[in-house]
N, C-alpha and C positions, 0 to 999 in steps of 0.2 A: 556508629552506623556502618554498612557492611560499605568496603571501596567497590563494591559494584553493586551499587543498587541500579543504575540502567540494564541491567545482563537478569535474566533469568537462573536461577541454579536446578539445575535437574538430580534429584537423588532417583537411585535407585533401590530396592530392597526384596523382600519375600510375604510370603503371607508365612509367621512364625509365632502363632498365639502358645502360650497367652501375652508373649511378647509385643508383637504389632503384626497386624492381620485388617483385612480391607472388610470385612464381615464381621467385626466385635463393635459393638457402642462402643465409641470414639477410638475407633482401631488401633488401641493397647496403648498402654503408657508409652511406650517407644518411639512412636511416632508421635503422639502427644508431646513429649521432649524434646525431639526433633524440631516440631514445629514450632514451639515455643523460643529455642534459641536461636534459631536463626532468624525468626520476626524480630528478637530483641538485639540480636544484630546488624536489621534494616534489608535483610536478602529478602526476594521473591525467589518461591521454592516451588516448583513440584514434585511430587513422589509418585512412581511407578512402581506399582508390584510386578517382577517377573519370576520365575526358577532362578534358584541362588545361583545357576552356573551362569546362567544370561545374565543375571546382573552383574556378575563379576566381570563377565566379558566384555559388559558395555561401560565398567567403569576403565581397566584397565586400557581400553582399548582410546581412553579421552570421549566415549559417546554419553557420559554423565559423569558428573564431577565429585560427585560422593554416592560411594557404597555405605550402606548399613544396617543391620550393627554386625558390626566383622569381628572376629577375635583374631588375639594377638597371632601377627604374620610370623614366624622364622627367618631370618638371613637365608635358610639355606629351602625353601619352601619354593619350587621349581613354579612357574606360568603353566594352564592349562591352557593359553591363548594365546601369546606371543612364544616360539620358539627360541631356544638358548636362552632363557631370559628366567629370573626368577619374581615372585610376584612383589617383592618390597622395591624393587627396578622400576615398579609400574604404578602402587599403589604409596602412599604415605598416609599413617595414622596419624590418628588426632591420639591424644594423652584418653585415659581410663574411664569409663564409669561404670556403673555398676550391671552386672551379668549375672550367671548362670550357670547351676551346674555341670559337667559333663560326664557321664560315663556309658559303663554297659548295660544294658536292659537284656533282659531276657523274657521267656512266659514263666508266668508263676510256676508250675509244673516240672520246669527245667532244672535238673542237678550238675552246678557247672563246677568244675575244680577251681574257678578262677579263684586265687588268694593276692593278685594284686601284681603279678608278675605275670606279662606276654608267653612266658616259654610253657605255662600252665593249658593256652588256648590254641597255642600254635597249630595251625592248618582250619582251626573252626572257622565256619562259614560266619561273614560278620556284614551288615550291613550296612552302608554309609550312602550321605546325601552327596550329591556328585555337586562339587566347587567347595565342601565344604573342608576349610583347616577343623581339627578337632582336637588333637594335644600333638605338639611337639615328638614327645617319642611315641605315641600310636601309629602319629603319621608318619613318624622314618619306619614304622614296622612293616605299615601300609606298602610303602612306595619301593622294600626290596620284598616283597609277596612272601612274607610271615604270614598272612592269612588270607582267605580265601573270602576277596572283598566282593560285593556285589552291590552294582552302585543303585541309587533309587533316584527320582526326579527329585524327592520333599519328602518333610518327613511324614508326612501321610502315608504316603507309597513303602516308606521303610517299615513302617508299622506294619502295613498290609503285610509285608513278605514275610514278619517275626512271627506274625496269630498263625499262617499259612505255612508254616512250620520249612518255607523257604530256605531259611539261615538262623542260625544256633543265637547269634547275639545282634542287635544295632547299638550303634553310637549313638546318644542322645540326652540330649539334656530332659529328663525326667518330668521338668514343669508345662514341655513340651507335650511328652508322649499322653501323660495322666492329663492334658489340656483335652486331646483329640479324642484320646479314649472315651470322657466323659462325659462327651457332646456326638460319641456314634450309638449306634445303636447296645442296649442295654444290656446283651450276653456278652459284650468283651468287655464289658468294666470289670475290674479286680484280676487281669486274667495275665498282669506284667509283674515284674519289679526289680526293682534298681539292684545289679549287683554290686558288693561291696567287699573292697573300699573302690568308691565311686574313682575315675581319673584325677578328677580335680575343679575348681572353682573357676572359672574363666569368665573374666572383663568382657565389657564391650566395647569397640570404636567407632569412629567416625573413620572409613579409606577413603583419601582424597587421590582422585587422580591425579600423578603426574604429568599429563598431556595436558594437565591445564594449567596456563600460563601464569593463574594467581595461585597455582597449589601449595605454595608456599605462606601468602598472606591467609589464603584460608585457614591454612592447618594453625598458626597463628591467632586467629581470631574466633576459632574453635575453643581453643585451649583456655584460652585466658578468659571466654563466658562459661563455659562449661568448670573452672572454677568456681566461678564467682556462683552459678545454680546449686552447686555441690557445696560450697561453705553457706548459703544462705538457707540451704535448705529447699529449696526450690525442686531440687530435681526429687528429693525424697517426697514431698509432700501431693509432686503430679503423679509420682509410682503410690501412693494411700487411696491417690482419690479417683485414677483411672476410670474406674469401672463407675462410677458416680454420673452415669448417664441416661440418657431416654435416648432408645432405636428411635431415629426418624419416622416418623409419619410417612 
């Protein structure tokens, strides 16, 4: 059982289908596994959808004690919230499980030289979710202005500005974009696609906030259920059957 089952635990997160989203039957496997282990931990949880940058800021800030699902943080990955401070100062991860693509998306239409190498795009217009980590060397490219970022709320908003001929490329995990696409209105279906070679594969975590005084036995007691879902099979077989739902009445 969790050592604070008197205490409420407050997550915070985004609406990021087909990941987990407050409007899908049973709001995506992600949150469905969320709530699954931390029941089978003994916590009372609640989950709040904000914009990824608010939730970041209210996890690092100790105003919720887990952000999710984050990907891997960097050592050298600066605070958009706390000054001087870099976000692993503020946040600790929980160990791995399973994630999502990342890369560039374009419009179908688009002829990009990218072959896999930044110095191919250098100066293009590129669009990104504001809070969000996205790879490692992107975002050291990001953050000495190799490219000409324009930030968006979500990535609904990012989308908007790629069809709107905004910005040349966004970041994005593609099960994302082809989620949104193919739930708006039926002249932008088939109108993206994934340039390649994609960035990379990227995990997902549990960020526990450091302001909170168990973020240690948390991240602890994360770890060691979230094995046990992932050798049992557990966490595979609520990501099959996610969608296995009826909309509420």
């Amino acid at each position: 059982m969790g050592s604070s089952s008197q205490t409420q635990l407050r997550l915070v997160t985004l609406d990021w289908p087909p990941y987990i989203d407050r409007n899908m039957c049973g709001k995506g496997w992600v949150f469905q596994f969320t709530a699954a282990l931390f029941h089978e931990l003994g916590y009372s949880i609640s989950v709040e959808f904000f914009p990824w940058a608010r939730s970041v800021r209210m996890a690092e800030l100790g105003q919720a004690e887990i952000l999710f699902p984050e990907y891997f943080i960097e050592v050298t990955a600066p605070s958009d919230v706390i000054a001087n401070s870099f976000r692993i100062n503020n946040l600790a991860l929980s160990a791995p499980y399973a994630g999502g693509l990342v890369g560039l998306i374009t419009r179908a239409d688009f002829s990009t030289p990218y072959d896999g190498t930044f110095k191919t795009i250098q100066g293009a217009k590129i669009g990104v979710v504001r809070g969000y980590q996205n790879t490692p060397e992107f975002d050291k490219h990001l953050d000495l202005g190799f490219f000409k970022a324009i930030e968006a709320r979500d990535d609904a908003q990012n989308l908007k500005m790629l069809l709107a001929g905004r910005v040349d490329y966004i970041v994005a995990d593609p099960n994302v974009a082809n989620y949104l696409l193919g739930h708006s209105k039926s002249e932008y279906k088939n109108t993206i696609k994934l340039v390649n070679p994609p960035f990379q594969e990227n995990d997902f975590y549990f960020a526990i906030s450091k302001k909170s005084s168990q973020w240690q036995t948390l991240q602890t007691e994360i770890n060691s259920k979230l094995a046990e879902f992932i050798d049992s099979g557990t966490l595979a077989s609520i990501q099959q059957n996610a969608g296995n739902c009826s909309s509420a009445k």
